[in-house]
N, CA, C and O atoms as CSV, one atom per row, in Angstrom:
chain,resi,resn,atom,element,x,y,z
A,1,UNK,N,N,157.597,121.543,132.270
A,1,UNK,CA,C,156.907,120.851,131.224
A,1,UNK,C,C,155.398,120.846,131.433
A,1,UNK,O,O,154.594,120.098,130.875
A,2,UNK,N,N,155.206,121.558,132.100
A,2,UNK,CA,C,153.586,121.541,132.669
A,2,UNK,C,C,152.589,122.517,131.297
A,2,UNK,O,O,153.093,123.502,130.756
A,3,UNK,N,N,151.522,122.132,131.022
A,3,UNK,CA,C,150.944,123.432,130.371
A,3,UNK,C,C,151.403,122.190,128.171
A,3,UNK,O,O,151.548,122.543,127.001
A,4,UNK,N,N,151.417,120.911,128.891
A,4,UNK,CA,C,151.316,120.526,127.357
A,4,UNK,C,C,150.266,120.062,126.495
A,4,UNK,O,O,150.473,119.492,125.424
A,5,UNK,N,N,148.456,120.465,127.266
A,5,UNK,CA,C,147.382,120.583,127.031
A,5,UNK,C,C,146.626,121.167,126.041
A,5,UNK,O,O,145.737,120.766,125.289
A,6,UNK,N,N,147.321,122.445,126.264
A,6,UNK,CA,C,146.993,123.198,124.965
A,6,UNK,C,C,146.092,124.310,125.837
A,6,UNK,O,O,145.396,125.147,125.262
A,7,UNK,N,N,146.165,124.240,126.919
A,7,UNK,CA,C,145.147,125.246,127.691
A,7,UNK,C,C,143.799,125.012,128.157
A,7,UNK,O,O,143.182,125.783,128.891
A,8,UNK,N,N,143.379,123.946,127.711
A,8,UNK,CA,C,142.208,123.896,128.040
A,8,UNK,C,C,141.090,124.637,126.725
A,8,UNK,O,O,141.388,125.296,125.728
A,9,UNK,N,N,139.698,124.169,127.273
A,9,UNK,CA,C,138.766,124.751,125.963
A,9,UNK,C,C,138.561,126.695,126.176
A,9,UNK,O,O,138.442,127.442,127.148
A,10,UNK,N,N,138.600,126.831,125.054
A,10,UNK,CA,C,138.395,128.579,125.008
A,10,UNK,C,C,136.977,128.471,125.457
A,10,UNK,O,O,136.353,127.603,126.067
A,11,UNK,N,N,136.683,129.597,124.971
A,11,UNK,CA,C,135.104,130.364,125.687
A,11,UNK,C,C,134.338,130.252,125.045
A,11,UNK,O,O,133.229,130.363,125.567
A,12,UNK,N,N,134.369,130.012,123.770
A,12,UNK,CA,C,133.551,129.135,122.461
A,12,UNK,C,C,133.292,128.079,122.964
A,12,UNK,O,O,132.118,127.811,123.223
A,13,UNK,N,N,134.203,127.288,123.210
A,13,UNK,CA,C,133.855,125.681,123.300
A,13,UNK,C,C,132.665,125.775,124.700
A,13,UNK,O,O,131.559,125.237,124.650
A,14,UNK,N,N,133.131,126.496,125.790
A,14,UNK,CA,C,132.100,126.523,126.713
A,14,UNK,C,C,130.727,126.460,125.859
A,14,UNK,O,O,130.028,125.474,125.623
A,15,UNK,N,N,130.562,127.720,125.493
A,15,UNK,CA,C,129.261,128.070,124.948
A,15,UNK,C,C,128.551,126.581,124.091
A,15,UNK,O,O,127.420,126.107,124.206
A,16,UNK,N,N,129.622,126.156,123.302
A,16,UNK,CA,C,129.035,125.362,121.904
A,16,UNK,C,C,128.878,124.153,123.198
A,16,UNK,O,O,127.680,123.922,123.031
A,17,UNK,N,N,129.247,123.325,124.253
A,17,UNK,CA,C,128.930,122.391,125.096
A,17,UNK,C,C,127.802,122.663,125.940
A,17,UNK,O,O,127.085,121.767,126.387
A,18,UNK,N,N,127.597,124.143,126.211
A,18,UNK,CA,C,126.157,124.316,126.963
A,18,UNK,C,C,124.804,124.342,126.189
A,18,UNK,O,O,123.698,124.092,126.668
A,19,UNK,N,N,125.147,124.755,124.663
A,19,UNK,CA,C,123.796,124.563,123.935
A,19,UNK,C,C,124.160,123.051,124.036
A,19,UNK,O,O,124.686,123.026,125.149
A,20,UNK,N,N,124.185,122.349,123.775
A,20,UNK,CA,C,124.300,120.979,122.885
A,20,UNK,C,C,123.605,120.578,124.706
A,20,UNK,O,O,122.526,120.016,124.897
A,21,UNK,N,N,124.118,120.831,125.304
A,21,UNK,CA,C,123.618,119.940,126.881
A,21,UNK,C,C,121.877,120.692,126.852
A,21,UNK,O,O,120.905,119.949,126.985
A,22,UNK,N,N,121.755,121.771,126.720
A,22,UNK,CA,C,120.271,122.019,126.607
A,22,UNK,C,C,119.632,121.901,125.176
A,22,UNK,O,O,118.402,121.923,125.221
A,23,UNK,N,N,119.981,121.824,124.354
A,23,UNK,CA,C,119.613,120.938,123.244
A,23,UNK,C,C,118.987,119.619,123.157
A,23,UNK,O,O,117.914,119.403,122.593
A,24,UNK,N,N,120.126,118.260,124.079
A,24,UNK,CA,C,120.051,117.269,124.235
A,24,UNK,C,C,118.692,116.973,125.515
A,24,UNK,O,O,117.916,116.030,125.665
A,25,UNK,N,N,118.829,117.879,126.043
A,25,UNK,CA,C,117.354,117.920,127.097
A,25,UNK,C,C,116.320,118.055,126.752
A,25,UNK,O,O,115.374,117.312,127.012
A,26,UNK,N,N,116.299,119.323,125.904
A,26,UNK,CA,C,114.958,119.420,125.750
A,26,UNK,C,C,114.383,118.966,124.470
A,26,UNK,O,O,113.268,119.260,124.039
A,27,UNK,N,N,115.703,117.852,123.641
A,27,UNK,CA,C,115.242,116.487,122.727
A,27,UNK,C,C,114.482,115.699,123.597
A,27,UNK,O,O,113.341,115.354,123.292
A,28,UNK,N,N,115.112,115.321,124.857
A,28,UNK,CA,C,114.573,114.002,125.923
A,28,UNK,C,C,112.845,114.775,126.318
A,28,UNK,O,O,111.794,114.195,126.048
A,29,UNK,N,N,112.895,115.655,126.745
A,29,UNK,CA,C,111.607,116.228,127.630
A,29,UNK,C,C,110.529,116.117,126.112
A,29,UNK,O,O,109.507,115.447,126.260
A,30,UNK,N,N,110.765,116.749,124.737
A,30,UNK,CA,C,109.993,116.248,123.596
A,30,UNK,C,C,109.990,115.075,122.988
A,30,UNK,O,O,109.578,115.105,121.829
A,31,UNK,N,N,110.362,113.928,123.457
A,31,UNK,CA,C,110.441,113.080,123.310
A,31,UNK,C,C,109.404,112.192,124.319
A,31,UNK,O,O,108.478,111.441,124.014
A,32,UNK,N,N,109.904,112.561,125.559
A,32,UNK,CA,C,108.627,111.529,126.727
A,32,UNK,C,C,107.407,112.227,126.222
A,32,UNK,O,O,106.459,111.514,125.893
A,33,UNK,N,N,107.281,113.738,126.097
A,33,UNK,CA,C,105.941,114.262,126.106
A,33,UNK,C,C,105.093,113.700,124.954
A,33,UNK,O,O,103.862,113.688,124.926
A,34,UNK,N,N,106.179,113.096,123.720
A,34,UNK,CA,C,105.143,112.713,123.108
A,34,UNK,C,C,104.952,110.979,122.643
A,34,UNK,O,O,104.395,110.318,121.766
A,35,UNK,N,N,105.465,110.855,123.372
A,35,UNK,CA,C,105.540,109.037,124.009
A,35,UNK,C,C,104.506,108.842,124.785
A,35,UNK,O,O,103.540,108.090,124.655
A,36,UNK,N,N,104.795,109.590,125.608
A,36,UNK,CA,C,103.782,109.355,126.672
A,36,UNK,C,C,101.902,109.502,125.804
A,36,UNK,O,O,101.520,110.279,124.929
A,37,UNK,N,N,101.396,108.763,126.300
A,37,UNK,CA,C,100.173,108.932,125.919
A,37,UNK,C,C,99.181,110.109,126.543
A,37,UNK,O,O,99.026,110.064,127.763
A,38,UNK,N,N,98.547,111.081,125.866
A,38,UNK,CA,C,97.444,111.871,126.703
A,38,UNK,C,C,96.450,111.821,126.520
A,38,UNK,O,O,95.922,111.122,125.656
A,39,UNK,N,N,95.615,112.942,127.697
A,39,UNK,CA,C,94.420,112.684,127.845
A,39,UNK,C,C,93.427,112.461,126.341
A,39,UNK,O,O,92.547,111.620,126.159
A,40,UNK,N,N,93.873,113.415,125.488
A,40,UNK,CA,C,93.071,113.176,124.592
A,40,UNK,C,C,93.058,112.088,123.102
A,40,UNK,O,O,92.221,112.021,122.203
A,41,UNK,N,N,94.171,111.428,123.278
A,41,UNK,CA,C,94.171,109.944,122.816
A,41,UNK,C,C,93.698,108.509,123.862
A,41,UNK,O,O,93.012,107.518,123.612
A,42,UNK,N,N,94.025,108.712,124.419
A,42,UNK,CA,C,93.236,107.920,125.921
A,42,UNK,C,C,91.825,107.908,125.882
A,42,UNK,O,O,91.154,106.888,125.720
A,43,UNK,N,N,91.326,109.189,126.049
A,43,UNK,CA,C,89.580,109.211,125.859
A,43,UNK,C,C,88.874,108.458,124.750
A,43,UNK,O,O,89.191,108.462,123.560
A,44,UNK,N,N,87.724,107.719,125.400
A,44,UNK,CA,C,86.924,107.277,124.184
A,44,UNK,C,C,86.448,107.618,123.113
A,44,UNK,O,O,86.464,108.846,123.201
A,45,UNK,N,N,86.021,107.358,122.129
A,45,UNK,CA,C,85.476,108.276,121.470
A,45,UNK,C,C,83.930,108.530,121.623
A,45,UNK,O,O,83.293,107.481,121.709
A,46,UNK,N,N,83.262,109.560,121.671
A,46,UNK,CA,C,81.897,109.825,121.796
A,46,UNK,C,C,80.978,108.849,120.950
A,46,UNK,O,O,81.193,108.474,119.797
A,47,UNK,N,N,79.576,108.414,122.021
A,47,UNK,CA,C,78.940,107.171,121.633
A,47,UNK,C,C,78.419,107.676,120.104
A,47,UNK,O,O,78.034,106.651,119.540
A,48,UNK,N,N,78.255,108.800,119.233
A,48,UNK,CA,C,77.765,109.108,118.427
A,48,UNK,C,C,78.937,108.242,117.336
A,48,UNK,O,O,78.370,107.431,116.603
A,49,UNK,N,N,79.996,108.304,117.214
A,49,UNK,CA,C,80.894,107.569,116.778
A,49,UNK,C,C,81.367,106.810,116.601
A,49,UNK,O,O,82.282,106.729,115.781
A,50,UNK,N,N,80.901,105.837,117.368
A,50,UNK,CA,C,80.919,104.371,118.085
A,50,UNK,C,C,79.916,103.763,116.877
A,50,UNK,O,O,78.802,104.286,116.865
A,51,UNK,N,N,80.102,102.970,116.096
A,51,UNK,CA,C,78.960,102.467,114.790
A,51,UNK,C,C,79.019,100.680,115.560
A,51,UNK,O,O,80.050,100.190,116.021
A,52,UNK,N,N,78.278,100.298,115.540
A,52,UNK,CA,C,77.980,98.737,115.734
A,52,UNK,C,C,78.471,97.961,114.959
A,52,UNK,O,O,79.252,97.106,115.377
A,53,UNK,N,N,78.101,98.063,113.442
A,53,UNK,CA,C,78.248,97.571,112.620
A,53,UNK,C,C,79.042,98.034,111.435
A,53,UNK,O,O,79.822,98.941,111.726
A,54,UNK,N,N,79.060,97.639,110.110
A,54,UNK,CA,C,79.204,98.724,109.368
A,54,UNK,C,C,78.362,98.978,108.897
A,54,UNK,O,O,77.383,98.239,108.999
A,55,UNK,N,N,78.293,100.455,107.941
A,55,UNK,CA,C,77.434,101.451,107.423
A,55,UNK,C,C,76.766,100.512,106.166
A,55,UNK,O,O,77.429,99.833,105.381
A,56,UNK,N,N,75.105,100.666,106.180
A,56,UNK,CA,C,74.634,100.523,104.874
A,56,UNK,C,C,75.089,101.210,103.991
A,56,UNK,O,O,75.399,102.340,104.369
A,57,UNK,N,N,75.364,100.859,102.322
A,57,UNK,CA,C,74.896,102.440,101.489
A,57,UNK,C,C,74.700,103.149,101.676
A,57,UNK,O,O,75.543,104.046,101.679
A,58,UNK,N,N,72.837,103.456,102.137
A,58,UNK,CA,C,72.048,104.621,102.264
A,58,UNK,C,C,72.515,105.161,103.287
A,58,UNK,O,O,72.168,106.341,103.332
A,59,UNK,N,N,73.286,104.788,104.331
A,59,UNK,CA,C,73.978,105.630,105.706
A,59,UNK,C,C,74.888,106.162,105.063
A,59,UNK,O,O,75.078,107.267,105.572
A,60,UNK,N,N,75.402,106.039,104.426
A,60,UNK,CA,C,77.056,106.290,103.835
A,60,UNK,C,C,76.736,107.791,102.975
A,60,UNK,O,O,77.173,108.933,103.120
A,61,UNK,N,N,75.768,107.177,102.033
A,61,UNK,CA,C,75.470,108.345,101.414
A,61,UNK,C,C,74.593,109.253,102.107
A,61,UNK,O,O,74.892,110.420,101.856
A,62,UNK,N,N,73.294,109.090,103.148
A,62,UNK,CA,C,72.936,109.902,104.017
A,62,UNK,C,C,73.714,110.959,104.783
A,62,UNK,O,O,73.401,112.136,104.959
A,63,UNK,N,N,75.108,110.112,105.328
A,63,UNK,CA,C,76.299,110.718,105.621
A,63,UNK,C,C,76.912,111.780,104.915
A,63,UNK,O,O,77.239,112.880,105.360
A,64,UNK,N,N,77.062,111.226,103.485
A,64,UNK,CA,C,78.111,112.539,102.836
A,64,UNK,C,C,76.778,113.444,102.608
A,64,UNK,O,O,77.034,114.367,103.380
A,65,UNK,N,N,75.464,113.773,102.010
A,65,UNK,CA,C,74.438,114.293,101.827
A,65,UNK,C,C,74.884,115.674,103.020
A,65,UNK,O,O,75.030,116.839,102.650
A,66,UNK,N,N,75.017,115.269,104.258
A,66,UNK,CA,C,74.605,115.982,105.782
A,66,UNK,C,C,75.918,116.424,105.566
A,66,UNK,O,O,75.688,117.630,105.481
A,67,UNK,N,N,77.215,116.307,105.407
A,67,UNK,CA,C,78.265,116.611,105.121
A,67,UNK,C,C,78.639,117.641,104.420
A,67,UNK,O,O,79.601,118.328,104.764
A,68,UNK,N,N,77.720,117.952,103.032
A,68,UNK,CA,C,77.761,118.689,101.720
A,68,UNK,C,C,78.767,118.224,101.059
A,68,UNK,O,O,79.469,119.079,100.518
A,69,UNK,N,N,79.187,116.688,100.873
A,69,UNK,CA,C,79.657,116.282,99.707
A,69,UNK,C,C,79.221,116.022,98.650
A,69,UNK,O,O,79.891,115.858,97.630
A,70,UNK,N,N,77.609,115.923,98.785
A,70,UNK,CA,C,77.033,115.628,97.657
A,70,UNK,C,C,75.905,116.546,97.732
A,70,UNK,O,O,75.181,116.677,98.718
A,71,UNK,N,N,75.766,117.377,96.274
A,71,UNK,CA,C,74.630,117.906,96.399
A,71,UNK,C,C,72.955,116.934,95.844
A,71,UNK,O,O,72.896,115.768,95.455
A,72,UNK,N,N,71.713,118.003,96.017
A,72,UNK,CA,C,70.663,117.796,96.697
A,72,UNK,C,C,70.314,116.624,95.346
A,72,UNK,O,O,69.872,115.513,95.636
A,73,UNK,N,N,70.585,117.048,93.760
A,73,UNK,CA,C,70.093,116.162,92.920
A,73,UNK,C,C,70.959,114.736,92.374
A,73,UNK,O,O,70.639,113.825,91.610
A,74,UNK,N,N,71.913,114.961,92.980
A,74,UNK,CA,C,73.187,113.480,92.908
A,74,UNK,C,C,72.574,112.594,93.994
A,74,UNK,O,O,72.518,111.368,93.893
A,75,UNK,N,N,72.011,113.451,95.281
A,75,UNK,CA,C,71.712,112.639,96.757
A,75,UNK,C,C,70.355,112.210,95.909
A,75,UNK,O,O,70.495,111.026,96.217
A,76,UNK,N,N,69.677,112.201,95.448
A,76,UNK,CA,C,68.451,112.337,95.149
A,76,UNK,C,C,68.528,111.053,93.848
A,76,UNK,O,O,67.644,110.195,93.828
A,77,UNK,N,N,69.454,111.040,92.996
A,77,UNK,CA,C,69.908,110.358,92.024
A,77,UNK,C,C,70.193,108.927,92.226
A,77,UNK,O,O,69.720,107.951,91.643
A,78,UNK,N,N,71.452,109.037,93.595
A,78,UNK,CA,C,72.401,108.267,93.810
A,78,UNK,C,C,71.184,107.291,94.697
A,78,UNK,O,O,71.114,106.071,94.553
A,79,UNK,N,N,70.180,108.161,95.707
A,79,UNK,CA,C,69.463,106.967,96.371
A,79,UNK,C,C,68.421,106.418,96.229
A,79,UNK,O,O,67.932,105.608,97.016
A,80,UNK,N,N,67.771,106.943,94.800
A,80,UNK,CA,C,66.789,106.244,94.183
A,80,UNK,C,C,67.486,104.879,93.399
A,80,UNK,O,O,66.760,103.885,93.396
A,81,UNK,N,N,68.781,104.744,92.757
A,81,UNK,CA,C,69.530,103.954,92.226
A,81,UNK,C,C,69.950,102.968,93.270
A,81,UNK,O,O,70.567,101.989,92.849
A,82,UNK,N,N,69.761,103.038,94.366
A,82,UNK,CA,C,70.320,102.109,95.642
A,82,UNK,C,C,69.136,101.659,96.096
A,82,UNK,O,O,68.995,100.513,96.523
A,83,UNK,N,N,67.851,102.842,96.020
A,83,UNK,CA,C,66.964,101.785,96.682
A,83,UNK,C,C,66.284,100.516,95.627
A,83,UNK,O,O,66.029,99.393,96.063
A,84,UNK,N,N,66.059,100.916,94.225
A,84,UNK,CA,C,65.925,100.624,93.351
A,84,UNK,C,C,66.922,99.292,93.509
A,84,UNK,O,O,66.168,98.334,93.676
A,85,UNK,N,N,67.930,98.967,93.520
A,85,UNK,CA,C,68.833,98.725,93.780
A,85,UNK,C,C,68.324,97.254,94.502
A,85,UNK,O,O,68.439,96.102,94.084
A,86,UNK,N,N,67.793,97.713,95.596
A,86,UNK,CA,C,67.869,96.840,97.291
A,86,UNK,C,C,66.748,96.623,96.850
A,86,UNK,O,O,66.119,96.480,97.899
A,87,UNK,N,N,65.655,96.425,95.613
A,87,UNK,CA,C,64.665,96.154,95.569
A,87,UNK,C,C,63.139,96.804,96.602
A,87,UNK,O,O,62.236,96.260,97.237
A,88,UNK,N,N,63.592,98.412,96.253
A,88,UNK,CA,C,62.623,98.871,96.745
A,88,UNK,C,C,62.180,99.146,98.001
A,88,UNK,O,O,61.078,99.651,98.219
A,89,UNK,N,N,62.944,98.856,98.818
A,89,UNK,CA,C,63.167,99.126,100.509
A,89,UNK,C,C,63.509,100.698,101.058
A,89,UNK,O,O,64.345,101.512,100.668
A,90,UNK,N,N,62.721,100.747,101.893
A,90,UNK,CA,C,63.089,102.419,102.187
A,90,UNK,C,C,62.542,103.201,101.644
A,90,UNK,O,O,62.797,104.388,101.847
């Protein structure tokens, strides 16, 4: 009566249990790697980036100006209307 198992797994099943075991690993190993924190989220950000405060207007738009979001007669438009604006300052 021995042999009422069924034989054991064929040579498929090997195969389909060894991906799934290196599958399941190298889920875990992409998983810490990106848990884990690195160097380049860790690092500060450069003091140029670092703002004190927040941005005036005229920084904001000085900003997009240097950027090329805005061209030369909108920049020109937009910060006569702001200084105008701030009563003439700047």
């Amino acid at each position: 009566m021995m042999g009422w198992y069924g034989g054991g797994m064929g040579p498929g099943m090997w195969v389909v249990m060894g991906l799934f075991w290196v599958a399941l690993i190298a889920l875990i190993i992409w998983l810490v790697v990106k848990l884990l924190p690195s160097k380049a989220q860790s690092a500060a950000p450069p003091p140029s980036a670092q703002v004190a405060g927040p941005e005036s207007p005229l920084e904001i738009l000085d900003r997009r100006f240097a950027r090329g979001e805005v061209d030369l007669e909108t920049y020109k438009a937009q910060r006569a209307a702001l200084v105008e604006a701030r009563g003439g300052e700047r």
